[in-house]
VOTINU-906417 format. One record per residue: residue number from 1; chain; x, y, z of N, C-alpha, C, CB in turn. Coordinates in Angstrom, 1 decimal. Glycine has a CB too. Example, Ala and Ser with C-alpha at 12.3 -4.5 7.8 and 13.67 -1.06 7.14 Angstrom:
// residues 2
num=1, chaine=A, nxx=13.2, nyy=-5.7, nzz=7.8, caxx=12.3, cayy=-4.5, cazz=7.8, cxx=13.2, cyy=-3.3, czz=7.8, cbxx=11.3, cbyy=-4.5, cbzz=9.0
num=2, chaine=A, nxx=12.8, nyy=-2.2, nzz=7.1, caxx=13.7, cayy=-1.1, cazz=7.1, cxx=12.9, cyy=0.0, czz=7.9, cbxx=14.1, cbyy=-0.6, cbzz=5.7
END
This chain:
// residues 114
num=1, chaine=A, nxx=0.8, nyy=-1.2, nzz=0.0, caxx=0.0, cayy=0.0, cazz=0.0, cxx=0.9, cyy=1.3, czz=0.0, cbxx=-0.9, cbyy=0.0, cbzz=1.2
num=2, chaine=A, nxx=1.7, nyy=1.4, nzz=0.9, caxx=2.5, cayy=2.6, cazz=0.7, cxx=3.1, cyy=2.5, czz=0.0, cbxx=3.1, cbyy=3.1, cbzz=1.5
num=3, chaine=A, nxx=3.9, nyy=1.4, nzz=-1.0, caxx=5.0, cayy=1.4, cazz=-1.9, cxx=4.2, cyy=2.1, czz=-3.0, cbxx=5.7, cbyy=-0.1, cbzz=-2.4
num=4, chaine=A, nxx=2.6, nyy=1.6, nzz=-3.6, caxx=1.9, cayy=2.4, cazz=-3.9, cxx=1.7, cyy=3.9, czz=-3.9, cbxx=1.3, cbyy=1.9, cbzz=-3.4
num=5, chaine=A, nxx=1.4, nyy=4.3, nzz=-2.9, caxx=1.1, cayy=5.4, cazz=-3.0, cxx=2.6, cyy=6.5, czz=-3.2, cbxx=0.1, cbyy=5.6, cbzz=-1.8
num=6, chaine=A, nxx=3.8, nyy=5.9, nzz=-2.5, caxx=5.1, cayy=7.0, cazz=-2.9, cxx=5.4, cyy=7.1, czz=-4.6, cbxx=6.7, cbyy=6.3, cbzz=-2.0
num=7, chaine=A, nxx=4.8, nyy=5.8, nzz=-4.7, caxx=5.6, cayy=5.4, cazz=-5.9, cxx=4.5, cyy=6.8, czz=-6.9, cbxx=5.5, cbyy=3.3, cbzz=-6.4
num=8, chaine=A, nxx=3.2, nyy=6.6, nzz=-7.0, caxx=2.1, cayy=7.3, cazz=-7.3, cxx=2.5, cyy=8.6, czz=-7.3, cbxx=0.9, cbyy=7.1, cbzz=-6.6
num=9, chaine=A, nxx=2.8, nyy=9.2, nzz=-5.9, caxx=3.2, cayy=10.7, cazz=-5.8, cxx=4.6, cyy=10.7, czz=-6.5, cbxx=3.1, cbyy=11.4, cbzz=-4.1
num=10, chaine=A, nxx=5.6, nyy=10.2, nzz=-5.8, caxx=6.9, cayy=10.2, cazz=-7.2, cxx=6.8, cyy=10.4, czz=-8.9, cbxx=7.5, cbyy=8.9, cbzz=-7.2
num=11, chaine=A, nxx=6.1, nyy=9.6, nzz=-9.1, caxx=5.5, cayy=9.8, cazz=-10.6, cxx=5.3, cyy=11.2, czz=-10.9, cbxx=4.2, cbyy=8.9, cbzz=-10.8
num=12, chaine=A, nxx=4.4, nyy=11.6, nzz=-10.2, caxx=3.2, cayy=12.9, cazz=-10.2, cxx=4.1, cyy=14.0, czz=-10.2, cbxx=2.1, cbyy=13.1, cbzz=-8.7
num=13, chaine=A, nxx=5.2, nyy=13.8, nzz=-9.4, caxx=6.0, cayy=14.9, cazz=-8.8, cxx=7.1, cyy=15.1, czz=-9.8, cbxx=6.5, cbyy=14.5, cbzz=-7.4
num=14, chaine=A, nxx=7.7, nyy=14.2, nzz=-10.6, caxx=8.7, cayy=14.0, cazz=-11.4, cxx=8.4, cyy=14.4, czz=-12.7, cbxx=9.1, cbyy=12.9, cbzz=-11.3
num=15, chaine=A, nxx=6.6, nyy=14.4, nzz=-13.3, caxx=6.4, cayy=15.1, cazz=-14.3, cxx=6.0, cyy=16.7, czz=-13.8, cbxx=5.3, cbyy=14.2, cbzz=-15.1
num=16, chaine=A, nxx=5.5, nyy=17.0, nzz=-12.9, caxx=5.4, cayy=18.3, cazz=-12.3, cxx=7.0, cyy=19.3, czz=-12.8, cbxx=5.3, cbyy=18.0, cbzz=-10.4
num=17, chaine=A, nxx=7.8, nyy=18.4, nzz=-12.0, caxx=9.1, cayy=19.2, cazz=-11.8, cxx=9.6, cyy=19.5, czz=-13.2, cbxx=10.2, cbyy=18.5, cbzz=-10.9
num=18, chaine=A, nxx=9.1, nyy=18.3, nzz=-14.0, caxx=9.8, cayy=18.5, cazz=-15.8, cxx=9.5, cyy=20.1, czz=-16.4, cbxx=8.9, cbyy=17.2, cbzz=-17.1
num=19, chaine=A, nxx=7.8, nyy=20.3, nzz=-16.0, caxx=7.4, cayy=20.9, cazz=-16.5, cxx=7.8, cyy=22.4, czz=-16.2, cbxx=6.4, cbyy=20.4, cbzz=-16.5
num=20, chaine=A, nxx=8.6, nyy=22.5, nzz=-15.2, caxx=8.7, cayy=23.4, cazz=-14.3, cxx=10.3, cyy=23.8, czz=-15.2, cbxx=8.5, cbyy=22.8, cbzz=-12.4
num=21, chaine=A, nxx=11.3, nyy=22.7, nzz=-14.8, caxx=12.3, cayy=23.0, cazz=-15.2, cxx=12.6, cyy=22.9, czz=-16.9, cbxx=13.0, cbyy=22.2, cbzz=-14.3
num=22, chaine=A, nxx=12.2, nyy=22.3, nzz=-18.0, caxx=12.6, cayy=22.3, cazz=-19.3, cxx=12.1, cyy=23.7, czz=-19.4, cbxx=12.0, cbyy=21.2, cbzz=-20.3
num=23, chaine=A, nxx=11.3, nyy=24.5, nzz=-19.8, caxx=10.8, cayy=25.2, cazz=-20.4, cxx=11.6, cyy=26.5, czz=-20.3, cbxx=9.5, cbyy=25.2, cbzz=-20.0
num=24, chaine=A, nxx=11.4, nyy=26.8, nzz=-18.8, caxx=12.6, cayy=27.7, cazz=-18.5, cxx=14.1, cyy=27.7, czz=-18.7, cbxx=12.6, cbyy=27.7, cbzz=-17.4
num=25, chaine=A, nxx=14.5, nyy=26.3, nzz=-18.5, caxx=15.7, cayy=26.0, cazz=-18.5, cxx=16.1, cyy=26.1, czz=-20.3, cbxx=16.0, cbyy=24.7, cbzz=-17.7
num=26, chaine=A, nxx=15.5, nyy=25.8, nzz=-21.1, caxx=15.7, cayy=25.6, cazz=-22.9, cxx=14.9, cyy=26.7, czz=-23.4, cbxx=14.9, cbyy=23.9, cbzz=-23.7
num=27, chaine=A, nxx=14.4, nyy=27.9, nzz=-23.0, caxx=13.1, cayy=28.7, cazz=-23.7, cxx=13.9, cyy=29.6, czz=-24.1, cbxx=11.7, cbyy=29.3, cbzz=-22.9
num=28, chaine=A, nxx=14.8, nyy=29.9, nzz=-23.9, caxx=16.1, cayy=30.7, cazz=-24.7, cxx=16.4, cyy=30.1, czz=-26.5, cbxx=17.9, cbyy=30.2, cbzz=-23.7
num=29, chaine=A, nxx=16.9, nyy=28.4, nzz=-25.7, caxx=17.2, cayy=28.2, cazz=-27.1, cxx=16.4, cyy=27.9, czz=-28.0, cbxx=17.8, cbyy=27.4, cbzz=-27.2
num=30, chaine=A, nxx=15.3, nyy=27.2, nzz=-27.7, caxx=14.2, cayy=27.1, cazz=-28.5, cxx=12.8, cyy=27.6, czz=-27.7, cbxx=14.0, cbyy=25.6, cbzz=-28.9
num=31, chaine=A, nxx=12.6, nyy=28.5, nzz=-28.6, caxx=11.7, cayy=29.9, cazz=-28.2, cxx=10.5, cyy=29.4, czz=-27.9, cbxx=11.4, cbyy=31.1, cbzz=-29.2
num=32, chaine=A, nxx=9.8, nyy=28.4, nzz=-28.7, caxx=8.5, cayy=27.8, cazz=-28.9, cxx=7.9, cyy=27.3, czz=-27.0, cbxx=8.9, cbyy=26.0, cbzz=-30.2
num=33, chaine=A, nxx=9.5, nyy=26.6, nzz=-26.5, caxx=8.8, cayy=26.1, cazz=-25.6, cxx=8.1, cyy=27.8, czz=-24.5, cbxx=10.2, cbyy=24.9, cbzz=-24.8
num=34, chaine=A, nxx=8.6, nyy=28.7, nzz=-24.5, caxx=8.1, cayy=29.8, cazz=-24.1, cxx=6.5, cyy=29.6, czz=-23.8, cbxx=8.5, cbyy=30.8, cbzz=-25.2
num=35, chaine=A, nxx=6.0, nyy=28.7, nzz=-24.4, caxx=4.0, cayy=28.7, cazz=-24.3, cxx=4.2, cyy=28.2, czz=-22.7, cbxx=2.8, cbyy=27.0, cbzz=-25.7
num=36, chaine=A, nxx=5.4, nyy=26.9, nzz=-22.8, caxx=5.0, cayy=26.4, cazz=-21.5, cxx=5.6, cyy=27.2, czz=-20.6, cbxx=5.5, cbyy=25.0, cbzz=-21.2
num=37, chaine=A, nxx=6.0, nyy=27.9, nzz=-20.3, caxx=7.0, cayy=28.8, cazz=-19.0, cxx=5.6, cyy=29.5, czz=-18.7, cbxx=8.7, cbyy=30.1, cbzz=-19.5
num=38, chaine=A, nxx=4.5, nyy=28.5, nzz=-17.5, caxx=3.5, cayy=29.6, cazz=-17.5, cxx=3.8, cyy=29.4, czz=-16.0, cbxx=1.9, cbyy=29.4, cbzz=-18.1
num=39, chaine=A, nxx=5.4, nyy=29.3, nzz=-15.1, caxx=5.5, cayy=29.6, cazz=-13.9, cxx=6.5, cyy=31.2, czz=-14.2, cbxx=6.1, cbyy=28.3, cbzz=-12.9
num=40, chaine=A, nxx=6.8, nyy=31.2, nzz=-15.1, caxx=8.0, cayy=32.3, cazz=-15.2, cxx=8.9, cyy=32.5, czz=-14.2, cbxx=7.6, cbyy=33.6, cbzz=-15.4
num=41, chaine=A, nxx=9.3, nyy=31.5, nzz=-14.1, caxx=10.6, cayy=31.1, cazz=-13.0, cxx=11.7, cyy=32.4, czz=-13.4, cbxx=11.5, cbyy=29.2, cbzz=-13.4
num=42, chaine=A, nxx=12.3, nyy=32.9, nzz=-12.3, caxx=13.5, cayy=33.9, cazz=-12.6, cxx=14.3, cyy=34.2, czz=-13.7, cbxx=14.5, cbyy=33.7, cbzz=-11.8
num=43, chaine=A, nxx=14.7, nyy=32.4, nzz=-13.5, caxx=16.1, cayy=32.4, cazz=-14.3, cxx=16.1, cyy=30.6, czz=-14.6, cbxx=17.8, cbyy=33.2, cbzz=-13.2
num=44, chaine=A, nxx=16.8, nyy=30.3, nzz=-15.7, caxx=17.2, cayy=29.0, cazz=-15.8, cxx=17.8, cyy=28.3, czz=-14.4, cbxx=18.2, cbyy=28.9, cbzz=-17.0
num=45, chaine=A, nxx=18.9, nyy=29.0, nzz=-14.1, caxx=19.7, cayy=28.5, cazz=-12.7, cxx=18.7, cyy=28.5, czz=-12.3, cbxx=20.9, cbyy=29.2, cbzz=-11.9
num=46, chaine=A, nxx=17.8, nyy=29.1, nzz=-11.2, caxx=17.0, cayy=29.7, cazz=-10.4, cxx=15.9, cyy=28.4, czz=-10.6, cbxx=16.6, cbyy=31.3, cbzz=-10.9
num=47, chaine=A, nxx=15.3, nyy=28.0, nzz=-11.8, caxx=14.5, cayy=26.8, cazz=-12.0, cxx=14.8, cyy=25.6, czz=-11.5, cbxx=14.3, cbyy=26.7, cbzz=-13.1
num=48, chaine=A, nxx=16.0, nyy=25.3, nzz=-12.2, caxx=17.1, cayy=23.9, cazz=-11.8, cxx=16.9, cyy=24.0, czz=-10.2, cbxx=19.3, cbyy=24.1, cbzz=-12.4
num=49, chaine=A, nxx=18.0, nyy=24.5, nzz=-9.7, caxx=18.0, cayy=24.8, cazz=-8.2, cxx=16.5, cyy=24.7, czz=-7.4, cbxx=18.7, cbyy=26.3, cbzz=-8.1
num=50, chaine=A, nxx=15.6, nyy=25.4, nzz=-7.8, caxx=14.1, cayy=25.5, cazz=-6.9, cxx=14.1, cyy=23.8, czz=-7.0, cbxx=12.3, cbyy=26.5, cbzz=-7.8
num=51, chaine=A, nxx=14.0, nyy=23.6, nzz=-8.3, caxx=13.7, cayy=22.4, cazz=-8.5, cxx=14.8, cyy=21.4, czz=-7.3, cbxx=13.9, cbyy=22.1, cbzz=-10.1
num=52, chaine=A, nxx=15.7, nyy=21.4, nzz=-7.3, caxx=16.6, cayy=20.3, cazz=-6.8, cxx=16.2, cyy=20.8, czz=-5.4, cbxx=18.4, cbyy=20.3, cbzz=-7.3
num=53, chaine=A, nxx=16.2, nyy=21.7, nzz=-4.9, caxx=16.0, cayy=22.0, cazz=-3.2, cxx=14.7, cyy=21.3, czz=-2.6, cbxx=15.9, cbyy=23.8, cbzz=-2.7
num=54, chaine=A, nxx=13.3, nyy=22.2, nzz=-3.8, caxx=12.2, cayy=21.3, cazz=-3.6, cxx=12.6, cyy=19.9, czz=-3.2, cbxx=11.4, cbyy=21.1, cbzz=-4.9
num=55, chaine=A, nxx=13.3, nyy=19.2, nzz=-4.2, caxx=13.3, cayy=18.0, cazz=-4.1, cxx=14.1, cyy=17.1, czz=-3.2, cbxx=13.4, cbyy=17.6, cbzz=-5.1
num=56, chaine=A, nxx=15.6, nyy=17.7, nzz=-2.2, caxx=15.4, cayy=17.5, cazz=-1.9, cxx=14.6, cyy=17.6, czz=-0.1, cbxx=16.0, cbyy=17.3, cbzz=-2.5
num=57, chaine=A, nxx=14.2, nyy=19.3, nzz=0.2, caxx=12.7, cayy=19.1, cazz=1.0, cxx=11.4, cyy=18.2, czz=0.9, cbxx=12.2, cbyy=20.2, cbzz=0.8
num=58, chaine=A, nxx=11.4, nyy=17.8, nzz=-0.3, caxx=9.7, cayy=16.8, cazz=-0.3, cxx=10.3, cyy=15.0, czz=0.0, cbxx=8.6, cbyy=16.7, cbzz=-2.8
num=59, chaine=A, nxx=11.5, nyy=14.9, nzz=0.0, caxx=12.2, cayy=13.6, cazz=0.0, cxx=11.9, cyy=13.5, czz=1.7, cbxx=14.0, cbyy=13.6, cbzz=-0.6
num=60, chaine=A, nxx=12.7, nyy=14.7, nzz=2.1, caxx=12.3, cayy=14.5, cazz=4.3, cxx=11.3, cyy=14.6, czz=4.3, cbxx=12.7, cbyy=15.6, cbzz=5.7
num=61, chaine=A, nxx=10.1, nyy=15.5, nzz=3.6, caxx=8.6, cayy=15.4, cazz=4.1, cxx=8.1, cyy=14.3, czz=4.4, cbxx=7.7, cbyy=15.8, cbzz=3.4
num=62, chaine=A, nxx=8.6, nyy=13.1, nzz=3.1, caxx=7.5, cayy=12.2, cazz=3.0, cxx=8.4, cyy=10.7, czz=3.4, cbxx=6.6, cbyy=12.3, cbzz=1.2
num=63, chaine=A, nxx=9.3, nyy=11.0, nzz=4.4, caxx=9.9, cayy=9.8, cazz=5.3, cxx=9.1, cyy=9.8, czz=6.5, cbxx=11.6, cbyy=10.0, cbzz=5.7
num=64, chaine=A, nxx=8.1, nyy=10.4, nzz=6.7, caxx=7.3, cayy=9.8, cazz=8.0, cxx=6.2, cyy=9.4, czz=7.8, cbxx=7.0, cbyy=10.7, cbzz=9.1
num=65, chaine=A, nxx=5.6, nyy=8.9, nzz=6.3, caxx=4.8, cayy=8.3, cazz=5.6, cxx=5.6, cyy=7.2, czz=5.5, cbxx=4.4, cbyy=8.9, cbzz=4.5
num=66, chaine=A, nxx=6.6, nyy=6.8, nzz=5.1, caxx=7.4, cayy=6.0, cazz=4.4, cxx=7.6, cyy=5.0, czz=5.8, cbxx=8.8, cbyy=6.8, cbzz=3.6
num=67, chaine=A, nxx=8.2, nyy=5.5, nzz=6.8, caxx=8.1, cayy=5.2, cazz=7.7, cxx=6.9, cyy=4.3, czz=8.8, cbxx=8.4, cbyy=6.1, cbzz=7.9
num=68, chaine=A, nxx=5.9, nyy=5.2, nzz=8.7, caxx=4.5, cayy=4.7, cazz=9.1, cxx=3.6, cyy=3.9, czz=8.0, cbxx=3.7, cbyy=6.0, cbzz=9.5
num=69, chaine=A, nxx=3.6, nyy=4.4, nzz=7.2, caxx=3.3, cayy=3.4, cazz=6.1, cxx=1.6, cyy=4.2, czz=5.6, cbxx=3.3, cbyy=1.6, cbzz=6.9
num=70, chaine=A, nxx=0.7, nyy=3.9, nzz=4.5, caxx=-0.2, cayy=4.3, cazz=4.4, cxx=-1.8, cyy=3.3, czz=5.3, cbxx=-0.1, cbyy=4.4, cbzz=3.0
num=71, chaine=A, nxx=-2.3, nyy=3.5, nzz=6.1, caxx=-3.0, cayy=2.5, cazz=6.8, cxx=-3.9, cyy=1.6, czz=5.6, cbxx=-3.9, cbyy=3.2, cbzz=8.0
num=72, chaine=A, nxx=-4.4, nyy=0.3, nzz=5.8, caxx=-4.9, cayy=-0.8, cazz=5.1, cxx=-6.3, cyy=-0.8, czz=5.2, cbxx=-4.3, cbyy=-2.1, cbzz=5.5
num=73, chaine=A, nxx=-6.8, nyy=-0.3, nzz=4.1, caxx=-8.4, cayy=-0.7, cazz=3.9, cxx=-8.9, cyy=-1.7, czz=2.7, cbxx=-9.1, cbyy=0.7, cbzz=3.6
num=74, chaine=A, nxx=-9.4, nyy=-2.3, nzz=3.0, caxx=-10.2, cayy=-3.9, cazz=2.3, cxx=-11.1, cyy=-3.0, czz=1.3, cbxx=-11.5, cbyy=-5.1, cbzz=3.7
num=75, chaine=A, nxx=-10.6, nyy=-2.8, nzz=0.5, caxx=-11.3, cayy=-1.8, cazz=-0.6, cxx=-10.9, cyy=-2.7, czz=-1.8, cbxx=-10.9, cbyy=0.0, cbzz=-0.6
num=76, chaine=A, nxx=-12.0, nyy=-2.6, nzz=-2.9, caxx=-10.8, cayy=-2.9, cazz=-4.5, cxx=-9.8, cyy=-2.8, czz=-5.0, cbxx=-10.8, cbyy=-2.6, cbzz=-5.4
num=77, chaine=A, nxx=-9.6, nyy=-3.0, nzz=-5.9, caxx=-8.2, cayy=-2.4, cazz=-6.3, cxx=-8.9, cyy=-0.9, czz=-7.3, cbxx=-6.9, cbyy=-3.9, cbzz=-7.5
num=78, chaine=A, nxx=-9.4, nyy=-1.4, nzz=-7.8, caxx=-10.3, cayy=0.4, cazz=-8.4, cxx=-10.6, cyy=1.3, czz=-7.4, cbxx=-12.0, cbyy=0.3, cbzz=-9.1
num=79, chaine=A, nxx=-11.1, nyy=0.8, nzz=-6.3, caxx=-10.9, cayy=1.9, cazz=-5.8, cxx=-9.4, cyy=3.0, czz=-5.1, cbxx=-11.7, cbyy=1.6, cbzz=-5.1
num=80, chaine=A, nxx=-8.6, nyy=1.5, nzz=-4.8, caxx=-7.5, cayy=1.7, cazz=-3.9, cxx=-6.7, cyy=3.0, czz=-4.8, cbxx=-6.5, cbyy=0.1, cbzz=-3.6
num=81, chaine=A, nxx=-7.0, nyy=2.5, nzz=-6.0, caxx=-6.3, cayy=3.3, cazz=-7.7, cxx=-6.7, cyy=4.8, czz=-7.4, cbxx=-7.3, cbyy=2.7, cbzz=-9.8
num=82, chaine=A, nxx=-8.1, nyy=4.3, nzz=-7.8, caxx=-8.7, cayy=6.0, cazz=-7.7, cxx=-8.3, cyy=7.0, czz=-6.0, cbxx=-10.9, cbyy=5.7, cbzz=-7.7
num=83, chaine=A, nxx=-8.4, nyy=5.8, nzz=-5.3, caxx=-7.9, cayy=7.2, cazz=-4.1, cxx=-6.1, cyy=7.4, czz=-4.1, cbxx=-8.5, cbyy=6.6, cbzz=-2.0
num=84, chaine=A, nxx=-5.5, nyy=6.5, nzz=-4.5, caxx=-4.0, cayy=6.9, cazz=-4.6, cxx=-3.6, cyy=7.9, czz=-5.3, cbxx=-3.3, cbyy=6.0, cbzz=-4.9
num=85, chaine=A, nxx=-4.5, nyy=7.9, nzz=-7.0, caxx=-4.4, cayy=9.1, cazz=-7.7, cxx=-5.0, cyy=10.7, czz=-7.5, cbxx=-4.9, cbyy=8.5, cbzz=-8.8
num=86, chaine=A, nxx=-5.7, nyy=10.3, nzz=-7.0, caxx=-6.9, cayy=11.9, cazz=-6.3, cxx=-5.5, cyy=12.2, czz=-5.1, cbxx=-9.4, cbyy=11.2, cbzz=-5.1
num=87, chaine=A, nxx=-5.3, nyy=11.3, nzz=-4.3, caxx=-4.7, cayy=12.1, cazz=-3.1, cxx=-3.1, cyy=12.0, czz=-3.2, cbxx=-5.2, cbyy=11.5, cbzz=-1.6
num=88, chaine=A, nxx=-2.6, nyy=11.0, nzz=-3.9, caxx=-1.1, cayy=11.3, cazz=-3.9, cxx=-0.6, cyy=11.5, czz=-5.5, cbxx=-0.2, cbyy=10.0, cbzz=-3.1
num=89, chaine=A, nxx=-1.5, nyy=11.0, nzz=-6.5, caxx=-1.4, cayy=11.7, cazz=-8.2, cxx=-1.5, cyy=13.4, czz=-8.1, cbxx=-2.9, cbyy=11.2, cbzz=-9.4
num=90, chaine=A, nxx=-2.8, nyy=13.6, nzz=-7.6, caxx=-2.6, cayy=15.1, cazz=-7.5, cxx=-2.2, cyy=15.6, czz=-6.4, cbxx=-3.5, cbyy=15.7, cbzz=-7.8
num=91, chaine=A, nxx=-1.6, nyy=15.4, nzz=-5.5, caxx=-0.9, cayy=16.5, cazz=-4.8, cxx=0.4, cyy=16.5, czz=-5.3, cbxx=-0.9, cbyy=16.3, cbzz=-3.3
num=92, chaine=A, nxx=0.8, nyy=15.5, nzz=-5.9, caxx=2.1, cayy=15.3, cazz=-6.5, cxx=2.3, cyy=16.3, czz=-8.0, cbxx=2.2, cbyy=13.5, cbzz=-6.7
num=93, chaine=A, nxx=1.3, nyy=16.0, nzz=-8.4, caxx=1.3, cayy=17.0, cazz=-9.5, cxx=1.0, cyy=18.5, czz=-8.8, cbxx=0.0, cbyy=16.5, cbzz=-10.6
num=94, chaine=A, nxx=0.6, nyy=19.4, nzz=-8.0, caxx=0.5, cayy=20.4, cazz=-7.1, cxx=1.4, cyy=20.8, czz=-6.3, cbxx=-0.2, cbyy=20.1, cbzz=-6.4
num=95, chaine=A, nxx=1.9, nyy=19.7, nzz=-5.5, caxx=3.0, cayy=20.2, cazz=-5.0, cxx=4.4, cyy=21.3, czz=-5.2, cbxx=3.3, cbyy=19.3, cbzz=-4.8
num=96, chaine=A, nxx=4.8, nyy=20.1, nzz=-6.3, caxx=6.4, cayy=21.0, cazz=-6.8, cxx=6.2, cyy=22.4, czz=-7.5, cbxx=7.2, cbyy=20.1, cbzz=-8.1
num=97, chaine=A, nxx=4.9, nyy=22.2, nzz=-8.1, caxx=4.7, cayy=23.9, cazz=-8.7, cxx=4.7, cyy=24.7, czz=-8.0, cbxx=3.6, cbyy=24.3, cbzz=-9.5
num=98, chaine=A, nxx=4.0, nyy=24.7, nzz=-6.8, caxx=3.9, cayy=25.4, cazz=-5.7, cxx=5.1, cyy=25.4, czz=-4.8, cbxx=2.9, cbyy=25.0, cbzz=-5.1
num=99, chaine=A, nxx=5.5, nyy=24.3, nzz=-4.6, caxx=7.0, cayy=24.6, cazz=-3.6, cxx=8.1, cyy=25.4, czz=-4.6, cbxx=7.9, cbyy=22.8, cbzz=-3.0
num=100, chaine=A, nxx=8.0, nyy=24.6, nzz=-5.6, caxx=8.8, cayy=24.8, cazz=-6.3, cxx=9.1, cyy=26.8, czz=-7.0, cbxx=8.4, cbyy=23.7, cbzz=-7.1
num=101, chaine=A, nxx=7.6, nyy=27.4, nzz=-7.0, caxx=7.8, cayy=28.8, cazz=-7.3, cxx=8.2, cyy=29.7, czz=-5.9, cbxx=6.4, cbyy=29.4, cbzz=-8.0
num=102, chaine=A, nxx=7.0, nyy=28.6, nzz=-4.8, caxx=8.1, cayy=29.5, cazz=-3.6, cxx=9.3, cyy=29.6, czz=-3.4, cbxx=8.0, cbyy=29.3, cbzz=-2.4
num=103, chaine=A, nxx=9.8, nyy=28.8, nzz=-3.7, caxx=11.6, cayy=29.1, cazz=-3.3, cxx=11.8, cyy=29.7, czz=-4.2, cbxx=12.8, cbyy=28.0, cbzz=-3.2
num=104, chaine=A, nxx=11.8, nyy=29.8, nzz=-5.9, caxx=12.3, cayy=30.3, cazz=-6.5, cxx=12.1, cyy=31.9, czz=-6.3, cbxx=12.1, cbyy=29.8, cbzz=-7.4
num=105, chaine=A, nxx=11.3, nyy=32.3, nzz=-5.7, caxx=10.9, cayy=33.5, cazz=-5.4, cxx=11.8, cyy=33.9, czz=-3.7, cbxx=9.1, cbyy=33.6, cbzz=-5.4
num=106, chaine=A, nxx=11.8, nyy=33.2, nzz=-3.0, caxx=12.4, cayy=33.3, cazz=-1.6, cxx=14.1, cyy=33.6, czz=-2.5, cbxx=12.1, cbyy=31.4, cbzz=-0.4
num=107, chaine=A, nxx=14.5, nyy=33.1, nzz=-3.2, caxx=15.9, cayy=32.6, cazz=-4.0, cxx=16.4, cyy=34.3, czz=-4.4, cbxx=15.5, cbyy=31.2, cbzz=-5.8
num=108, chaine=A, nxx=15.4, nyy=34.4, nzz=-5.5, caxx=15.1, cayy=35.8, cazz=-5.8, cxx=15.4, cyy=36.9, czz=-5.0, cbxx=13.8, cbyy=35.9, cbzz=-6.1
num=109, chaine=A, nxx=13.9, nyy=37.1, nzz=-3.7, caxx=14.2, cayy=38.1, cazz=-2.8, cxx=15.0, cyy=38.2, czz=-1.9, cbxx=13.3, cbyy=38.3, cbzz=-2.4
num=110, chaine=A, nxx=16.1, nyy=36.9, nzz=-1.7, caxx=17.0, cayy=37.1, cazz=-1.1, cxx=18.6, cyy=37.4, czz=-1.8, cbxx=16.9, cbyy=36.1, cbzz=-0.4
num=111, chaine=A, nxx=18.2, nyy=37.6, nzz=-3.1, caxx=19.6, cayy=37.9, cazz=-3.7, cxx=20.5, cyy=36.5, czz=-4.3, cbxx=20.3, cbyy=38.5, cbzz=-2.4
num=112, chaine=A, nxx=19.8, nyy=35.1, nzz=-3.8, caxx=20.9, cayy=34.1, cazz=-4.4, cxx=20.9, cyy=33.9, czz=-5.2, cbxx=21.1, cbyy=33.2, cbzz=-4.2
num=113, chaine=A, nxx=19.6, nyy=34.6, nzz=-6.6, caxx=19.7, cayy=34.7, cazz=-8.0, cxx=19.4, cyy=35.2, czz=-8.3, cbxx=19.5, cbyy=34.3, cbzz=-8.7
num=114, chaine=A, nxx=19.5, nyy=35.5, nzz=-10.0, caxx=19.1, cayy=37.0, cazz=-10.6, cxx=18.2, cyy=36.9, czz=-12.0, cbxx=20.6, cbyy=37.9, cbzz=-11.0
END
């Protein structure tokens, strides 16, 4: 059950962060991707980095899950699907955009990029 659900939000979180970091990081060289940069991250560096700190901050968050484990309910497997994706697909998809522009902005207003 919990290998499940980390594995679910890992997924979620790892296409999050793509989306976060290509666009910004390549929208120089190829202009097109510019549609996707709809976080307008600082700076390329500034993207990379949110990204890598996010990640590793959401790695310690989610060791006291990992730890405890997700508790066991006698449910289907359709359903077990559907609630792993609603609560750890999309927070995982949620998450990093959101952690991920705060720092870059914390990053920003403190001067560590430009």
């Amino acid at each position: 059950m919990t290998r499940g659900s980390l594995t679910t939000f890992s997924i979620a979180n790892d296409v999050s962060k793509y989306f976060a970091i290509i666009p910004a990081a390549f929208a120089s060289t190829y202009p097109q991707l510019q549609v996707l940069n709809f976080m307008h991250l600082t700076s390329p560096e500034s993207a990379i980095l949110s990204a890598v700190i996010f990640n590793a901050l959401i790695i310690i968050a989610l060791i006291p899950l990992a730890l405890k484990g997700v508790p066991y309910r006698a449910v289907g497997a359709a359903q077990l699907l559907r609630d792993n994706l609603l609560i750890y697909g999309l927070g995982g998809l949620i998450a990093p955009f959101i952690g991920i522009k705060l720092i870059d902005m914390l990053m920003t207003a403190t001067g560590l990029v430009h």
